[in-house]
MARLODREN-482414 format. One record per atom (N, C-alpha, C): y, z, x; residue in one letter. Coordinates in pm, whole numbers. Example, Ala and Ser with C-alpha at 12.3 -4.5 7.8 and 13.67 -1.06 7.14 Angstrom:
-569; 780; 1319; a
-450; 780; 1230; a
-330; 780; 1320; a
-225; 708; 1285; s
-106; 714; 1367; s
3; 787; 1290; s
***
This chain:
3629; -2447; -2249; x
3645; -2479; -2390; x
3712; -2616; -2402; x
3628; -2707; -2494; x
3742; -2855; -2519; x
3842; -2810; -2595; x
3963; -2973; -2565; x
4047; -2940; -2623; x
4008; -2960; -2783; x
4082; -2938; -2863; x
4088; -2960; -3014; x
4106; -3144; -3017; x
4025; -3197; -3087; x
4048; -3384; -3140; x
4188; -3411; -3122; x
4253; -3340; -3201; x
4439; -3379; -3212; x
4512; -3301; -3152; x
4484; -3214; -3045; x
4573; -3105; -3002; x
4667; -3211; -2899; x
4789; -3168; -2848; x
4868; -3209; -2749; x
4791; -3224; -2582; x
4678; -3120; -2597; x
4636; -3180; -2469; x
4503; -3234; -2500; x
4489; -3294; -2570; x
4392; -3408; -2636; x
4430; -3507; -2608; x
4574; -3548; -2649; x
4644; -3644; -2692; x
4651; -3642; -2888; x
4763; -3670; -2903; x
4756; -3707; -3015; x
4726; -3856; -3101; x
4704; -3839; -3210; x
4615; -3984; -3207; x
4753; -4097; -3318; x
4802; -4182; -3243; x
4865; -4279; -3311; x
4819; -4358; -3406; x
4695; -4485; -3346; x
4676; -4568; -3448; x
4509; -4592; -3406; x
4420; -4643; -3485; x
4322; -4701; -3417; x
4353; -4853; -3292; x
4322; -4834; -3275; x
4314; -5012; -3147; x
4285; -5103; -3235; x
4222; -5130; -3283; x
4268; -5277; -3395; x
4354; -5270; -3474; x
4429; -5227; -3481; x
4617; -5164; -3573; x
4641; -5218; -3449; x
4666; -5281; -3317; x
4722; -5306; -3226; x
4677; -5457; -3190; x
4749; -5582; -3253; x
4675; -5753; -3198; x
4750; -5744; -3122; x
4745; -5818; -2995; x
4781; -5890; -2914; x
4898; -5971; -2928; x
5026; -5855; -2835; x
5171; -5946; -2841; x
5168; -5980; -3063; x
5122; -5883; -3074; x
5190; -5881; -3303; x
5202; -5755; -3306; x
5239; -5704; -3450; x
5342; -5619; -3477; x
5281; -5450; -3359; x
5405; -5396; -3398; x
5399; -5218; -3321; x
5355; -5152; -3428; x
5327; -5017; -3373; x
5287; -4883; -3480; x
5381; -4773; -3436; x
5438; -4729; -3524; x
5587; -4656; -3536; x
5522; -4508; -3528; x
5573; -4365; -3500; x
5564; -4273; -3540; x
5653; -4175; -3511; x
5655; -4098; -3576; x
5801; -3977; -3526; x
5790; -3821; -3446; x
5851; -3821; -3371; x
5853; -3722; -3262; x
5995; -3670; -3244; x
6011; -3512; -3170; x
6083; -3481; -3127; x
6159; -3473; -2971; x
6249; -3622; -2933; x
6326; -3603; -2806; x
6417; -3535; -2785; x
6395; -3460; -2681; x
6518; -3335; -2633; x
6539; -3286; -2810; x
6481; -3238; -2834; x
6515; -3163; -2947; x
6545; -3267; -3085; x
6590; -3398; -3067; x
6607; -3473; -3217; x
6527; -3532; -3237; x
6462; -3556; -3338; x
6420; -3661; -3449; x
6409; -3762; -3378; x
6354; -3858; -3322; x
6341; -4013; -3277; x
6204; -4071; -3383; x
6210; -4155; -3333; x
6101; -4281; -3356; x
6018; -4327; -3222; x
5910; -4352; -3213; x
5871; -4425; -3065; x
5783; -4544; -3132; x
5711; -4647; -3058; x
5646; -4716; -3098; x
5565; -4762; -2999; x
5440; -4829; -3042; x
5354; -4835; -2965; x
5296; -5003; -2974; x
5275; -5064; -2857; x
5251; -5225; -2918; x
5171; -5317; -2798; x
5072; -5426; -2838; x
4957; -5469; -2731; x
5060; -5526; -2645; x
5008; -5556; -2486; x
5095; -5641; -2434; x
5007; -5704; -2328; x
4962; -5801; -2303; x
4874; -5861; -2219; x
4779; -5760; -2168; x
4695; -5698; -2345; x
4610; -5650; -2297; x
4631; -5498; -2265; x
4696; -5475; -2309; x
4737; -5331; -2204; x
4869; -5265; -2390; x
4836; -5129; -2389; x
4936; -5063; -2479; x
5054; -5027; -2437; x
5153; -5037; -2478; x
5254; -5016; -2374; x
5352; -4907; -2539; x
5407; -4798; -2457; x
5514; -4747; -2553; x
5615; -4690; -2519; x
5735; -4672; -2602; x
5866; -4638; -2603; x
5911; -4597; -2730; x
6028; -4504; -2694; x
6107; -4467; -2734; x
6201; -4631; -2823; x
6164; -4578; -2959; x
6268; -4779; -3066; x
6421; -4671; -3014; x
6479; -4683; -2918; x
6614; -4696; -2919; x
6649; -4802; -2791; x
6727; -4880; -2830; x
6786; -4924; -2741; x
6883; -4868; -2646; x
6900; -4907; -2500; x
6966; -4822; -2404; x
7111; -4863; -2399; x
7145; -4963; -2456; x
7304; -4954; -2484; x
7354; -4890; -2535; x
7324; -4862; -2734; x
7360; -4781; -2792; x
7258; -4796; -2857; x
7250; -4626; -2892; x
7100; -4571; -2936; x
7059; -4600; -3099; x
7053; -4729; -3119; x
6970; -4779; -3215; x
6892; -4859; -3213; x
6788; -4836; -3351; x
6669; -4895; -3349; x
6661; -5013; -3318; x
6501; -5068; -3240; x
6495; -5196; -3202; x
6446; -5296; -3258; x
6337; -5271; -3356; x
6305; -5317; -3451; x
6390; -5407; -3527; x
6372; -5538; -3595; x
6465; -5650; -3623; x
6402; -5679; -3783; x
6269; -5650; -3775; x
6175; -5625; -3925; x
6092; -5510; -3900; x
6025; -5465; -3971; x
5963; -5318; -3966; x
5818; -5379; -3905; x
5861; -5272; -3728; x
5739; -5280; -3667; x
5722; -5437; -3555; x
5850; -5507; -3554; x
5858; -5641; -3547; x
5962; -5602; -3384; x
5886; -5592; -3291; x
5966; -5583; -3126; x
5995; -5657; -3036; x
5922; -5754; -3084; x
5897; -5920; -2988; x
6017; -6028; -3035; x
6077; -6070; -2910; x
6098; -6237; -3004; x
6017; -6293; -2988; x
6126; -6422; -3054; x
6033; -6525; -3138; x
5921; -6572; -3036; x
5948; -6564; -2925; x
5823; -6636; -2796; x
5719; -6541; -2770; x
5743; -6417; -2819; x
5671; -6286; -2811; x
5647; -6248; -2648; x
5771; -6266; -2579; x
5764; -6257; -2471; x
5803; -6105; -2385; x
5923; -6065; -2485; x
6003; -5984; -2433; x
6010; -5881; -2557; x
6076; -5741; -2515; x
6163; -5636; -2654; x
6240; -5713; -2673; x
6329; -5677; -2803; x
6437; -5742; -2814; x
6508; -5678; -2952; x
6630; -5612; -2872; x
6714; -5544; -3009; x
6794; -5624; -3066; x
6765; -5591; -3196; x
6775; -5654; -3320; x
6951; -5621; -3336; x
6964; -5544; -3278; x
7151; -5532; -3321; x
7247; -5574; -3198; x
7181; -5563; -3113; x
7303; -5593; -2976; x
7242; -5715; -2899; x
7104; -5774; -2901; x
7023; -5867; -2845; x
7020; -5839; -2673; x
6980; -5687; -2655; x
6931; -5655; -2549; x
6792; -5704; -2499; x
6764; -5726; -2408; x
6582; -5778; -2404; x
6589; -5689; -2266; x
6452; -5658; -2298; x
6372; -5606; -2199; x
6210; -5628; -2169; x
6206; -5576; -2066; x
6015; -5618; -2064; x
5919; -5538; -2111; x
5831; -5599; -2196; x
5741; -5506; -2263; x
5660; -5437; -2158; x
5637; -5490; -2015; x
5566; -5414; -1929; x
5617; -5291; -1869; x
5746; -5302; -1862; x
5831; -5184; -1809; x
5904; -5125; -1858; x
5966; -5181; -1947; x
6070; -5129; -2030; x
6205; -5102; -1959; x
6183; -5220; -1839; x
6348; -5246; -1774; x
6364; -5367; -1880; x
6534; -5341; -1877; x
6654; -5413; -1901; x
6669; -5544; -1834; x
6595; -5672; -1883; x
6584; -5807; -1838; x
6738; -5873; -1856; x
6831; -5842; -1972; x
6947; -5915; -1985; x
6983; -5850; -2120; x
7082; -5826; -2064; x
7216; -5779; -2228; x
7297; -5692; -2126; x
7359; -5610; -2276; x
7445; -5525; -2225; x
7406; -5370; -2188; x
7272; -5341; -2120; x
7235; -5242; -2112; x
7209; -5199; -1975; x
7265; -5306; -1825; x
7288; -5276; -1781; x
7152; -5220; -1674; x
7136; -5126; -1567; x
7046; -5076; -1525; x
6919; -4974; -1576; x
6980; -4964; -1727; x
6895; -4817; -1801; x
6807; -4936; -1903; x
6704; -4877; -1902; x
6583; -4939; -1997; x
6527; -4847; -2079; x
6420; -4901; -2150; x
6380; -4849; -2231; x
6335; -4684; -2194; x
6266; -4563; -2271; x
6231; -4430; -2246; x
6113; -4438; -2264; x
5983; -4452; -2159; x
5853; -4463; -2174; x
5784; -4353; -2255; x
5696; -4394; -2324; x
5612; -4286; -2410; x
5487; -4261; -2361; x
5399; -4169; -2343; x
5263; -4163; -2221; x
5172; -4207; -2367; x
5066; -4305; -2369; x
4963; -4302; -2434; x
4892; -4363; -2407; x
4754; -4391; -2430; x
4612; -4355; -2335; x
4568; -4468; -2478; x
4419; -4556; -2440; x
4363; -4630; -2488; x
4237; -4610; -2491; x
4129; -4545; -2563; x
3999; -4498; -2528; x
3925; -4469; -2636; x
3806; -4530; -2633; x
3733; -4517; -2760; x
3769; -4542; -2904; x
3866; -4680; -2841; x
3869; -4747; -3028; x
4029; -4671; -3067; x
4094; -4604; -2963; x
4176; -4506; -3038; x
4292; -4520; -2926; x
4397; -4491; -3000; x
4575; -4528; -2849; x
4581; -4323; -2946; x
4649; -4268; -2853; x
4686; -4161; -2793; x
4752; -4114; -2733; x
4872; -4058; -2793; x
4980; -3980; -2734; x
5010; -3853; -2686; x
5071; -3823; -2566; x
5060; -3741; -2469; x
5193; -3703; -2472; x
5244; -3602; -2565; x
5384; -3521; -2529; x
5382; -3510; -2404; x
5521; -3422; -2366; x
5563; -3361; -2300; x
5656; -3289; -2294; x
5717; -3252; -2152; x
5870; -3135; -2211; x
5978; -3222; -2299; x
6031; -3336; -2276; x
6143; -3376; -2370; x
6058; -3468; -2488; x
5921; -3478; -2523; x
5871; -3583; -2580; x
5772; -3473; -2694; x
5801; -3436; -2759; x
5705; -3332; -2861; x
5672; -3376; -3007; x
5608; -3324; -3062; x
5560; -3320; -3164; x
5668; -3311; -3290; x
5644; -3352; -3397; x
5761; -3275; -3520; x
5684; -3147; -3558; x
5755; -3027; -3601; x
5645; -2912; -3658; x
5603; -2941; -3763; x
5486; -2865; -3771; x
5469; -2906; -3953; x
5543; -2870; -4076; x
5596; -2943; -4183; x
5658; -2918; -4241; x
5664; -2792; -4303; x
5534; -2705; -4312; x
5594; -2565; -4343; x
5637; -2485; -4239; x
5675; -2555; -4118; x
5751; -2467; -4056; x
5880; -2498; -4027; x
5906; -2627; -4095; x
6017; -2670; -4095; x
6108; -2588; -4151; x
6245; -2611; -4074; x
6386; -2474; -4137; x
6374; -2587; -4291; x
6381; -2456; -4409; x
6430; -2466; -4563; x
6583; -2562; -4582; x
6589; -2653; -4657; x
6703; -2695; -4694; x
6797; -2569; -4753; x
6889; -2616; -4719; x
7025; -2488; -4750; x
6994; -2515; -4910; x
7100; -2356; -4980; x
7094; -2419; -5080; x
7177; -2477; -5112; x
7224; -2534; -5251; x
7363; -2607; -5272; x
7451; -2467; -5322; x
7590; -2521; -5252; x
7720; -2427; -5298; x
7749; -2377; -5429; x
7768; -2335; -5472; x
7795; -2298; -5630; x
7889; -2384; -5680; x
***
């Protein structure tokens, strides 16, 4: 039996491939790491899709500097927008800052037929769908 178009062992489908120019902006989407809420993003890089986890490995905030905007100005490297960590878009090691030996958290996704595609896993999942999301409390009296 195939898998389902969008199932997890499909891959799930991020963006089309032309949503992706060459070294210009990322495509954002939200997932569950080790159990929280993250962001990952996905972005061209000589040709090749490359993705991660938008936290930076110093301290875990976003990398993004404008929405969707991962490159500096040379569009050479990542580069967090709050601590000016850089890393390499090919690896997602830690080229220079304060982050030391830990780099970026790779995201698995696949390039095929016009389409980039994401590949959970055990700490990298899906959000549920919102009707299965837990109910907001109610408010206190």
């Amino acid at each position: 039996m195939a898998d389902a178009p969008n199932s997890p062992e499909a891959g799930l489908l991020v963006c089309r491939s032309e949503a992706l120019a060459e070294r210009g902006l990322g495509v954002q989407w939200d997932l569950l790491y080790c159990g929280r809420e993250e962001r990952a993003f996905a972005l061209r890089f000589d040709g090749r899709v490359v993705a991660y986890l938008n936290r930076c490995a110093h301290v875990p905030t976003e990398l993004d500097w404008q929405p969707n905007e991962f490159l500096d100005s040379s569009r050479e490297h990542i580069l967090c927008a709050v601590h000016g960590a850089v890393y390499s878009p090919r690896t997602g090691a830690c080229v220079m800052g304060r982050c030391g030996r830990a780099g970026l958290i790779p995201v698995t996704v696949t390039e095929d037929a016009g389409e980039v595609r994401w590949y959970p896993n055990a700490h990298q999942r899906p959000l549920p769908p919102p009707e299965l999301a837990d109910p907001p409390e109610p408010p206190s009296p």
